[in-house]
Backbone as ProteinMPNN parsed JSONL, in Angstrom:
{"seq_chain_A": "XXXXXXXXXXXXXXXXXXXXXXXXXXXXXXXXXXXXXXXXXXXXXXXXXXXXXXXXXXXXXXXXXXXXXXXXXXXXXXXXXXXXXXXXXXXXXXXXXXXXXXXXXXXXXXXXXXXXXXXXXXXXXXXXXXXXXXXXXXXXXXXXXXXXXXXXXXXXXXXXXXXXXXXXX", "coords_chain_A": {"N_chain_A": [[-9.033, -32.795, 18.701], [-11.953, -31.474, 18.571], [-15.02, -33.138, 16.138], [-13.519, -34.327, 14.723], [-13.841, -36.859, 13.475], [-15.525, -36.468, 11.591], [-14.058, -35.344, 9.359], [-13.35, -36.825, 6.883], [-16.05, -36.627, 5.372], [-16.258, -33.885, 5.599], [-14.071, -33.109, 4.119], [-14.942, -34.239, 1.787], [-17.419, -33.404, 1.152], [-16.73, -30.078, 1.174], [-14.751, -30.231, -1.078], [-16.031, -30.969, -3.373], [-17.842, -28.758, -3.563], [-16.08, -26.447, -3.37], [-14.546, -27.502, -6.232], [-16.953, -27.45, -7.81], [-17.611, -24.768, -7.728], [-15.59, -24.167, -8.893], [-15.555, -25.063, -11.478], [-17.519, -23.737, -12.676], [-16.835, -20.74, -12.645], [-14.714, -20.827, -14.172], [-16.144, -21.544, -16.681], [-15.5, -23.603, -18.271], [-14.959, -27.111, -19.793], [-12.451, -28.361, -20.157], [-9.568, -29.885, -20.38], [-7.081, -29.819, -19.103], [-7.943, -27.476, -17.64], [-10.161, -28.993, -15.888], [-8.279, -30.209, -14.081], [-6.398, -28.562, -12.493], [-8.378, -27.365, -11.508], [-9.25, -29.921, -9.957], [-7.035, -29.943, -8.4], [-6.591, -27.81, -7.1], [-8.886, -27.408, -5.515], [-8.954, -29.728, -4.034], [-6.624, -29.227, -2.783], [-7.123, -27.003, -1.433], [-9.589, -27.979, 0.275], [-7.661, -30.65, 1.54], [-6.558, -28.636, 3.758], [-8.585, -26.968, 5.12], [-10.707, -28.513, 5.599], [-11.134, -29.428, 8.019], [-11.071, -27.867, 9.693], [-14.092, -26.723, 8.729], [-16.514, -27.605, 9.702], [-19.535, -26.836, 9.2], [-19.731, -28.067, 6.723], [-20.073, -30.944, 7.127], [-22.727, -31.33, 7.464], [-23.94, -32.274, 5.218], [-26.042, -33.534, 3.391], [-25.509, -35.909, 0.506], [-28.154, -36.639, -1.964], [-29.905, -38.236, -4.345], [-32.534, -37.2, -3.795], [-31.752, -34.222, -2.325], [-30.37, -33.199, -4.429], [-32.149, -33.141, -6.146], [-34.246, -30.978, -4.967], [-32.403, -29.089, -4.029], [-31.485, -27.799, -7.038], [-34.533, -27.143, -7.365], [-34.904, -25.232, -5.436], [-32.975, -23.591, -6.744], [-34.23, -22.611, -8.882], [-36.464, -21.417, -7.825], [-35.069, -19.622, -6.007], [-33.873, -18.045, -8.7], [-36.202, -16.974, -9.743], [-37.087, -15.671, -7.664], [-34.982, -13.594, -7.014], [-35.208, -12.233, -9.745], [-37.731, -11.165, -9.977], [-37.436, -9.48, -7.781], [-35.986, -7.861, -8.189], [-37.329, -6.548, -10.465], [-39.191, -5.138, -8.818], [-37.358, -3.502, -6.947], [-35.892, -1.764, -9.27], [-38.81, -0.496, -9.938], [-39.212, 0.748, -8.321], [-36.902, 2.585, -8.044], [-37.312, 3.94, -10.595], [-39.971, 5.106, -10.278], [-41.851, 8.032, -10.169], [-42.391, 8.8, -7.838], [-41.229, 8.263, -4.488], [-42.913, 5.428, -2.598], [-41.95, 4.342, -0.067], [-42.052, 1.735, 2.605], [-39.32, 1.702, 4.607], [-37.557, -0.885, 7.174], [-36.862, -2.596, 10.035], [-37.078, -6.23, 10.233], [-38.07, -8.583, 12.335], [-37.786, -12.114, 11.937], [-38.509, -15.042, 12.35], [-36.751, -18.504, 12.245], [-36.753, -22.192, 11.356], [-35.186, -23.479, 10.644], [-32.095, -25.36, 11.544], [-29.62, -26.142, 11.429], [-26.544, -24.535, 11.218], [-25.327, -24.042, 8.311], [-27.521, -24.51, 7.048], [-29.272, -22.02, 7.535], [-26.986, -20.148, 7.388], [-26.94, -20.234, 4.681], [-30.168, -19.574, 3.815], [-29.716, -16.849, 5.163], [-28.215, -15.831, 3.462], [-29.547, -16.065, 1.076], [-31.366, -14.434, 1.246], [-30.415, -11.99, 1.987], [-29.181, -11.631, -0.893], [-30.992, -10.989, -2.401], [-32.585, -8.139, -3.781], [-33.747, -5.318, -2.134], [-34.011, -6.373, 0.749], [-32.106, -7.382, 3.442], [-30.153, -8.899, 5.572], [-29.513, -8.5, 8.877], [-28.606, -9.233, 11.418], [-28.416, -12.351, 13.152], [-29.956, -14.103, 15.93], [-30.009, -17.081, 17.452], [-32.917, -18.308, 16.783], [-33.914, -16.385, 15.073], [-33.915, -13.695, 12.418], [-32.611, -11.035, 11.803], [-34.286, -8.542, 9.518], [-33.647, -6.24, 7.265], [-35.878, -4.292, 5.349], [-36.684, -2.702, 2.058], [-38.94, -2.257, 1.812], [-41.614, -2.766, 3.792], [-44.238, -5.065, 3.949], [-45.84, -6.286, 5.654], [-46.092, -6.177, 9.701], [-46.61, -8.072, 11.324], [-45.441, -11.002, 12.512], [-45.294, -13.254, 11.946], [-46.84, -13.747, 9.48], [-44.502, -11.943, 8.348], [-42.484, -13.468, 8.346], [-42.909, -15.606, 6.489], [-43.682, -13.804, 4.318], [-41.076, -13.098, 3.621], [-39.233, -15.456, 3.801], [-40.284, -18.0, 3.589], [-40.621, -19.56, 1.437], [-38.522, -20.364, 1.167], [-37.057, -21.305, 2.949], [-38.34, -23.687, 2.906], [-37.598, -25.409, 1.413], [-34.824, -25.075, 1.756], [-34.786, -26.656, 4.395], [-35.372, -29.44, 3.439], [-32.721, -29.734, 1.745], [-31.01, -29.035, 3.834], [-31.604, -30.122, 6.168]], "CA_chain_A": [[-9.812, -31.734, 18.058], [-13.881, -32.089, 18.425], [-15.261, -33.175, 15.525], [-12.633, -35.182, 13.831], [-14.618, -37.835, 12.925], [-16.176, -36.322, 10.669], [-12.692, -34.805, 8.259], [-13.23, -37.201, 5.514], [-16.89, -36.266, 4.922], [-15.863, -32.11, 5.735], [-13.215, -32.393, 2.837], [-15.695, -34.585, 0.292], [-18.136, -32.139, 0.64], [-16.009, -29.078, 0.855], [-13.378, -30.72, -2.3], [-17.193, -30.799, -4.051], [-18.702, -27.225, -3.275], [-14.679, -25.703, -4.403], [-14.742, -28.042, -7.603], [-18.495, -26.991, -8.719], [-17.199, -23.14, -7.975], [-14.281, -23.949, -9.848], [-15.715, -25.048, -12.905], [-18.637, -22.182, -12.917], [-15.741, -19.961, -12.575], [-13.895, -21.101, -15.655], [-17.126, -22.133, -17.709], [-15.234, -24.765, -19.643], [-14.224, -28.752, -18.649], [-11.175, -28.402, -20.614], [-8.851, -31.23, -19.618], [-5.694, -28.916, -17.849], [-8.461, -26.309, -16.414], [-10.383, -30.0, -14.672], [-7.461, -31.609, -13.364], [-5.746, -27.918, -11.63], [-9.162, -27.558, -10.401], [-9.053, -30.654, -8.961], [-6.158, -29.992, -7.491], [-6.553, -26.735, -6.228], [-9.612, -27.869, -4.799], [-8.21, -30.837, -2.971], [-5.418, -28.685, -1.48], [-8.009, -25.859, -0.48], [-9.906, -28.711, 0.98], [-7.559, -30.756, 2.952], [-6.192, -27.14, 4.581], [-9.76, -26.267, 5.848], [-11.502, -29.464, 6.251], [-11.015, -29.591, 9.601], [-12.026, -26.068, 10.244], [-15.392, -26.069, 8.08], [-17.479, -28.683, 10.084], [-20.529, -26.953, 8.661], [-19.403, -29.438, 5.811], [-20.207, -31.996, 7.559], [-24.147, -31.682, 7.737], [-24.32, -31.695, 3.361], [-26.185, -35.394, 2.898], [-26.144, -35.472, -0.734], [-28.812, -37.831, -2.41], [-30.939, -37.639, -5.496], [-33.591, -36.06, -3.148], [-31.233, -33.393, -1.933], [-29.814, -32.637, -4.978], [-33.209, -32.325, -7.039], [-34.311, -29.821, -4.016], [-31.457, -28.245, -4.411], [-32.251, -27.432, -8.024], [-35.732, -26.641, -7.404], [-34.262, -24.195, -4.835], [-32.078, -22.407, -7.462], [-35.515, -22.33, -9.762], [-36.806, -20.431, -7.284], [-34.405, -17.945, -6.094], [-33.433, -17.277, -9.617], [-37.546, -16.684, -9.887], [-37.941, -14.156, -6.499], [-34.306, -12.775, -7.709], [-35.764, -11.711, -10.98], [-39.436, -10.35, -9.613], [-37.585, -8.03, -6.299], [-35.165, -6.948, -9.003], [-38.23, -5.599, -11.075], [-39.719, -4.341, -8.038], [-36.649, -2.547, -6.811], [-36.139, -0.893, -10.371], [-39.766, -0.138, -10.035], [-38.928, 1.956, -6.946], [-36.264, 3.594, -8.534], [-37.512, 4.75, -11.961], [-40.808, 5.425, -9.588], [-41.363, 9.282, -9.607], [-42.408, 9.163, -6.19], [-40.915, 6.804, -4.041], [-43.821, 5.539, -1.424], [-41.338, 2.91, 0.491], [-41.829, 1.966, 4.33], [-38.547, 0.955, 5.136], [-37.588, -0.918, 8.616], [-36.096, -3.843, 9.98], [-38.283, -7.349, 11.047], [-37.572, -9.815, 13.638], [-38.221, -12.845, 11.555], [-38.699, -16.725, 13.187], [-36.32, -19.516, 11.119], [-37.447, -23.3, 11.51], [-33.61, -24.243, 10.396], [-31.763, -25.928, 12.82], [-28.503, -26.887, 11.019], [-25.794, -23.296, 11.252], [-25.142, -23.772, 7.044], [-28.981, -24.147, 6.507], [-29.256, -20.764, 8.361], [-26.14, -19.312, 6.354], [-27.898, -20.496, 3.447], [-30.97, -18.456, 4.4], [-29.498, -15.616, 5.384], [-27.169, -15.344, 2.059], [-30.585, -16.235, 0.144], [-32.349, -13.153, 1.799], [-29.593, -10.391, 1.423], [-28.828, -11.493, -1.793], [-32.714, -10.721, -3.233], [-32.64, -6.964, -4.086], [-34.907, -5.247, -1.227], [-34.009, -7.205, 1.659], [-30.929, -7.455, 4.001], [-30.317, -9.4, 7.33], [-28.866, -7.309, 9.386], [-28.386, -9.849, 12.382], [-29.109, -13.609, 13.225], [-29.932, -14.428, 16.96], [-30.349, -17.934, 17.49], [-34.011, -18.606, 15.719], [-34.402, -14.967, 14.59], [-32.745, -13.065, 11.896], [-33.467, -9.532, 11.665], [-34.037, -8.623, 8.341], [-34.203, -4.859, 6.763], [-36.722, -4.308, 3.936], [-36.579, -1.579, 1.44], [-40.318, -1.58, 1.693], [-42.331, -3.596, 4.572], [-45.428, -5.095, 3.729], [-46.421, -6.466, 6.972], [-45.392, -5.98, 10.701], [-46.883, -9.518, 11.802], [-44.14, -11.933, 12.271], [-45.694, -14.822, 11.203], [-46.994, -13.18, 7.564], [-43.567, -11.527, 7.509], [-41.268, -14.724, 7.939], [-44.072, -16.511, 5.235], [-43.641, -13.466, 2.883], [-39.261, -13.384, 3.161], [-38.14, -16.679, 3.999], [-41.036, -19.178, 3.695], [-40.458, -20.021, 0.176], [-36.706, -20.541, 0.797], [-37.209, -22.088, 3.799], [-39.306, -25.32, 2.73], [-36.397, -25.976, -0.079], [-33.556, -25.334, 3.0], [-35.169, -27.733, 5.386], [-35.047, -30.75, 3.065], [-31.296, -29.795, 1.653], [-29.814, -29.102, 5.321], [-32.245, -30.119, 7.903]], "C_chain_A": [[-11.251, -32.213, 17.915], [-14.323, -31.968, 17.089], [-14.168, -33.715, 14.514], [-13.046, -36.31, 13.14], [-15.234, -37.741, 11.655], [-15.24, -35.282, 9.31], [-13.312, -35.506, 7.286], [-14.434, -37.002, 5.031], [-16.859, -34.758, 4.866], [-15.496, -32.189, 4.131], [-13.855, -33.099, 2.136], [-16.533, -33.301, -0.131], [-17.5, -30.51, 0.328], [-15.479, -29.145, -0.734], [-15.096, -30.354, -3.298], [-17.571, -29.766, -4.593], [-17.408, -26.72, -4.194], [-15.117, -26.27, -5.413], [-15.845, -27.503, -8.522], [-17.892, -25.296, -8.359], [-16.294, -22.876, -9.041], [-14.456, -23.45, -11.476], [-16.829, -24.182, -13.363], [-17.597, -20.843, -13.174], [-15.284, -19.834, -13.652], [-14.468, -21.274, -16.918], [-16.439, -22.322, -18.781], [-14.496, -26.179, -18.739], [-12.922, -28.964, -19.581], [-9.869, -29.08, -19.97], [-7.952, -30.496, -18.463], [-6.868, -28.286, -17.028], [-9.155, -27.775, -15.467], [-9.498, -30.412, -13.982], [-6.979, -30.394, -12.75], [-6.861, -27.462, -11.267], [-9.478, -28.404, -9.21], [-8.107, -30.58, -7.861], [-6.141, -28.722, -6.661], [-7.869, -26.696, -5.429], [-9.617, -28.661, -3.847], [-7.639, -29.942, -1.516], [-5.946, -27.784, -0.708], [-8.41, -26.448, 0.765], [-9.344, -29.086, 2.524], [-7.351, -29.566, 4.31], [-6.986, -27.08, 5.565], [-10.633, -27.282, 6.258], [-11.981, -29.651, 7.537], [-11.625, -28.364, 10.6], [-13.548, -25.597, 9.918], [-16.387, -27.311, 8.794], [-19.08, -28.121, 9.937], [-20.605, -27.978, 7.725], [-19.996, -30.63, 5.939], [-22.042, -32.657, 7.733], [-24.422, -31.787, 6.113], [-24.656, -33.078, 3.854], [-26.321, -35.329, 1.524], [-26.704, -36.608, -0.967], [-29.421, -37.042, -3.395], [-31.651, -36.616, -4.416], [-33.115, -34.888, -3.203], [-30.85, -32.628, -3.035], [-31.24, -32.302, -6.478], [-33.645, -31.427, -5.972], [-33.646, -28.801, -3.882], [-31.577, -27.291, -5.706], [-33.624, -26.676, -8.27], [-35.216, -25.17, -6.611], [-34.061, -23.195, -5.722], [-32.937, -22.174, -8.305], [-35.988, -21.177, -9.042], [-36.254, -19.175, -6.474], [-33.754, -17.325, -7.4], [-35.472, -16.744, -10.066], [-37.995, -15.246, -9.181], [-36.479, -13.429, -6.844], [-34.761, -12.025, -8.782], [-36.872, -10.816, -10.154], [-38.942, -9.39, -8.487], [-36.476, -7.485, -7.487], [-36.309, -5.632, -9.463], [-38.798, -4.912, -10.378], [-38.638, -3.382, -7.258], [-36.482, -1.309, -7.803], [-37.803, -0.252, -10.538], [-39.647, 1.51, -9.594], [-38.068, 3.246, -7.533], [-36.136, 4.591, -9.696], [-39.034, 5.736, -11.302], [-40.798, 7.481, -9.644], [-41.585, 9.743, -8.457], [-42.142, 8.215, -5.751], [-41.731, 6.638, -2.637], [-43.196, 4.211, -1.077], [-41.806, 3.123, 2.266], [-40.756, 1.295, 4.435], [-38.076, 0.612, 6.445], [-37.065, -2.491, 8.713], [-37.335, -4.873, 10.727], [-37.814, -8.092, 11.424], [-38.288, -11.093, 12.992], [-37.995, -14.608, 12.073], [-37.913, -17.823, 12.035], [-36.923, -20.715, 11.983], [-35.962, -24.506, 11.85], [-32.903, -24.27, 11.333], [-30.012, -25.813, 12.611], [-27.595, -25.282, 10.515], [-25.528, -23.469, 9.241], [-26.759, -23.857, 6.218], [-29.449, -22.735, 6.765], [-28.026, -19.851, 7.561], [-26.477, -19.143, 5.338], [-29.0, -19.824, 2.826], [-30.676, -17.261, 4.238], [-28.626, -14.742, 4.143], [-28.911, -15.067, 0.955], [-31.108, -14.957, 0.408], [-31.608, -12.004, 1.335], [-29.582, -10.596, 0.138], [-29.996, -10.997, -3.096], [-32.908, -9.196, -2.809], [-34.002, -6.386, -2.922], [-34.913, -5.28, 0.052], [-32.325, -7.422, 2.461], [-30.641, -7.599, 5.119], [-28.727, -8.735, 7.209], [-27.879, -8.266, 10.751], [-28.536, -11.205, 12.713], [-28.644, -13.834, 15.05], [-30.929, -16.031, 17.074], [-31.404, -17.985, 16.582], [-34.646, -17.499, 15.061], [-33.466, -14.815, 13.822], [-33.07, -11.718, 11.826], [-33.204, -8.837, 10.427], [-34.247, -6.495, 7.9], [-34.529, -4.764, 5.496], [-37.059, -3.358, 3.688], [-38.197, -0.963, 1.356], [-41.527, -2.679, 2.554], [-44.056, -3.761, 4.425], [-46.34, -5.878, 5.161], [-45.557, -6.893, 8.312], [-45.496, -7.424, 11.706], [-45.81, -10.25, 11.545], [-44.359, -13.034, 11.64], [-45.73, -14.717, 9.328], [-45.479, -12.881, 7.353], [-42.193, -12.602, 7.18], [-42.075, -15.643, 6.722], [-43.543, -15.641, 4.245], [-41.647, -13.604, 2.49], [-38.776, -14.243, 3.332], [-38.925, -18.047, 3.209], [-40.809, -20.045, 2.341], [-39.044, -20.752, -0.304], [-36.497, -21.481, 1.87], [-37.434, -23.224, 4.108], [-37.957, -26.17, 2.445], [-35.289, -26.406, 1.113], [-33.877, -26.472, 3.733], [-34.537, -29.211, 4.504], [-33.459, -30.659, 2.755], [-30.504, -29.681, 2.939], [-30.33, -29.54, 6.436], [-32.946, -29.737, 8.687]], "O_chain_A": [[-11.612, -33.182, 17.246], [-14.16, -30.853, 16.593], [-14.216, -33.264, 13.369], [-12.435, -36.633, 12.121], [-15.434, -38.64, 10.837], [-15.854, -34.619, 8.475], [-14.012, -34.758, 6.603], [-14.304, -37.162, 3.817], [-17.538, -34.306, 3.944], [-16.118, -31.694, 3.19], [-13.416, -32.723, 1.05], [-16.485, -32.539, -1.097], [-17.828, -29.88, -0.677], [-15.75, -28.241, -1.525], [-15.09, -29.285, -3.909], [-17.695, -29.622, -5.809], [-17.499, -26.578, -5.414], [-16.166, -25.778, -5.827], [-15.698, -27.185, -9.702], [-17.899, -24.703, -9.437], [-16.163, -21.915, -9.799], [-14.08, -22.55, -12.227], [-16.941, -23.985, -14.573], [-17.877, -20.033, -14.058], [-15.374, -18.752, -14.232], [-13.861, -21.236, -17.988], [-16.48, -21.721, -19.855], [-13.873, -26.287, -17.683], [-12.477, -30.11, -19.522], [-9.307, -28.569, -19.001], [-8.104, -30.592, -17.245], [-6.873, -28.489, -15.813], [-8.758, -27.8, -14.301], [-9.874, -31.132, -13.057], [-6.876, -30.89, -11.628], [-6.583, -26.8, -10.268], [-9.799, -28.087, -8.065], [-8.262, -31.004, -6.716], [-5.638, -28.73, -5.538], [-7.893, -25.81, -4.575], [-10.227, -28.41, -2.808], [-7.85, -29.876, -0.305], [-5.563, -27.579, 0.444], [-8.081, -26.07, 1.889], [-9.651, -28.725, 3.66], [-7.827, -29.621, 5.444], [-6.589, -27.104, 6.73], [-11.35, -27.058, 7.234], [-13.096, -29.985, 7.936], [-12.257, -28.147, 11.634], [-14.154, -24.649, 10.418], [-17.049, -27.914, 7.949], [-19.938, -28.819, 10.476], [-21.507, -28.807, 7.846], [-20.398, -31.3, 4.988], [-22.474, -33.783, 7.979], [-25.438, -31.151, 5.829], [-23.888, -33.745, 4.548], [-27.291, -34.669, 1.152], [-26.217, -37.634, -0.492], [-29.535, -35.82, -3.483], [-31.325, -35.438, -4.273], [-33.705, -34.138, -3.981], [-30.9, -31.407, -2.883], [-31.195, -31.507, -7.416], [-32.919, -30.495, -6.318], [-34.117, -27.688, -3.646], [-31.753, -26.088, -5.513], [-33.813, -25.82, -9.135], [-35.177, -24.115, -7.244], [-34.671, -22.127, -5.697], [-32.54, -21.168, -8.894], [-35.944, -20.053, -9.542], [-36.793, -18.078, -6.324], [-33.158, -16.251, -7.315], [-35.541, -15.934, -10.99], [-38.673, -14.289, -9.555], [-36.774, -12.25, -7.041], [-34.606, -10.825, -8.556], [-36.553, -9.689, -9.777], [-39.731, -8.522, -8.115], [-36.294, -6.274, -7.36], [-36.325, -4.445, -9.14], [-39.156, -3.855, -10.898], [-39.158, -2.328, -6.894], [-36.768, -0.155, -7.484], [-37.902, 0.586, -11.435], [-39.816, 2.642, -10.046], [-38.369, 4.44, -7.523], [-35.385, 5.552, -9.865], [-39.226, 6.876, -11.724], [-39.846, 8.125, -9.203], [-41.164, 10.807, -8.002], [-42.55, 7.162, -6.242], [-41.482, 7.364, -1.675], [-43.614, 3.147, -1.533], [-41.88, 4.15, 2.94], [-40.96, 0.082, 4.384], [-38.04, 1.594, 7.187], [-36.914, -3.314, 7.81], [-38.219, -4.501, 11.499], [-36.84, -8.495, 10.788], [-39.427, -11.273, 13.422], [-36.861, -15.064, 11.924], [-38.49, -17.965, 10.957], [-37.479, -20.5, 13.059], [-35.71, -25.485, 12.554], [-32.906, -23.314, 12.109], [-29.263, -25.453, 13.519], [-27.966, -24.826, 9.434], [-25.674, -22.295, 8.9], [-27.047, -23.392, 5.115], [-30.203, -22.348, 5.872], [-28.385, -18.747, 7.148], [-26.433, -18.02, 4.835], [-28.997, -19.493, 1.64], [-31.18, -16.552, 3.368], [-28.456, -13.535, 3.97], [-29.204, -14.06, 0.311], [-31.29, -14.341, -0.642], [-32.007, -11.195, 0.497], [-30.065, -9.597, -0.395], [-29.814, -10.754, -4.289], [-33.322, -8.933, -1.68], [-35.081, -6.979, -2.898], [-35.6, -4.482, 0.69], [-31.402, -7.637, 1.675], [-30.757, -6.65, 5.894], [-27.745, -8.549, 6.491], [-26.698, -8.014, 10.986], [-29.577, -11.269, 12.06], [-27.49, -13.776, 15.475], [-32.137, -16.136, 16.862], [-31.056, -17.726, 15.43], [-35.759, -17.595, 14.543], [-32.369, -15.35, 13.982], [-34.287, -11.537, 11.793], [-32.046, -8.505, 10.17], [-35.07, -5.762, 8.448], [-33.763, -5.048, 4.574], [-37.702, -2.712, 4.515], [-38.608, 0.152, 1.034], [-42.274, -3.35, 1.843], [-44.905, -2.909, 4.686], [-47.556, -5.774, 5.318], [-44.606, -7.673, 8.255], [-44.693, -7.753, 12.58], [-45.234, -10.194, 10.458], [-43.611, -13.639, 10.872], [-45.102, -15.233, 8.403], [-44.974, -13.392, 6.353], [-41.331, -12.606, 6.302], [-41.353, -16.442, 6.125], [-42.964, -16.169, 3.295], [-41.111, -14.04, 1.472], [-37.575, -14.177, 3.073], [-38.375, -18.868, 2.475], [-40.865, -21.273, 2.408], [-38.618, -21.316, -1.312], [-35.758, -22.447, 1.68], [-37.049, -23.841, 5.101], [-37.464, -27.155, 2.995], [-34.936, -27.551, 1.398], [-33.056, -27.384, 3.636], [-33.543, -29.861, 4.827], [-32.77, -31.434, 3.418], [-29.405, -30.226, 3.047], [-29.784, -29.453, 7.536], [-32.889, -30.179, 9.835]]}, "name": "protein", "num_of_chains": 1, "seq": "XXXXXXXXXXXXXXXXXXXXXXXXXXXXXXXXXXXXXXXXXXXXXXXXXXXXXXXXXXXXXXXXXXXXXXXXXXXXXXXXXXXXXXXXXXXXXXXXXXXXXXXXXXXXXXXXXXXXXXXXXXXXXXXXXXXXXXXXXXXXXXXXXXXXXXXXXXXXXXXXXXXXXXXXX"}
């Protein structure tokens, strides 16, 4: 099976990612709910390990994991501000939107830096990739502020983009 080599780093990082879902999930470290997280994390793990070789590109280090952080600073930052500007739109008594889809340029190399991305983008009120072709994603925006590719991958990704690079590559 290609990529076997790399199982016991798949299921650390995988057993990791489950575990931190787990306990967000449950918001409490309560001795029984840690230890049948652990375990139902494990067993998720080994199962899929072998199948998730995105897994396999996570390096975690201080660096990565303050970047990481900074990251979630800032999409809980442009989450908040396209919220207010969606609700803008919609309490709006006229709604002056251009909506349309943009052929935007990624930098990210690594297929879970690029999932990463593309989750980050739909998930910001406004905004919704529609497609991903190799170094493009094609994004549809509830209200397009410029048709230039360069400005428009700077104004929807660029900010998410910097953060991705150092956490995946």
């Amino acid at each position: 099976m290609p990529g076997t080599a790399h199982i016991p780093l798949q299921f650390i990082n995988l057993w990791v990612t489950l575990l931190i879902i787990w306990l967000i999930a449950n918001n409490t470290l309560e001795f029984n709910t840690l230890i049948v997280g652990v375990v139902v994390s494990a067993v998720i793990a080994v199962a899929f390990s072998s199948f998730s070789r995105v897994y396999s590109v996570i390096r975690w280090s201080p660096k990565v994991i303050f970047y990481y952080l900074i990251y979630l600073t800032v999409f809980f930052i442009e989450l908040v501000k396209a919220n207010i500007n969606v609700m803008a739109l919609v309490f709006s008594p006229r709604i002056n939107i251009n909506p349309g889809i943009i052929k935007i340029k990624t930098r990210l190399k690594s297929p879970i830096g690029r999932l990463a991305l593309a989750n980050t983008i739909t998930l910001t009120p406004g905004t919704l990739v529609v497609d991903m072709d190799n170094d493009f994603l094609y994004v549809h925006c509830i209200n397009i502020h410029s048709t230039d590719q360069t400005r428009a991958t700077e104004e929807i990704s660029g900010r998410f983009e910097k953060l991705l690079r150092v956490i995946y590559g």
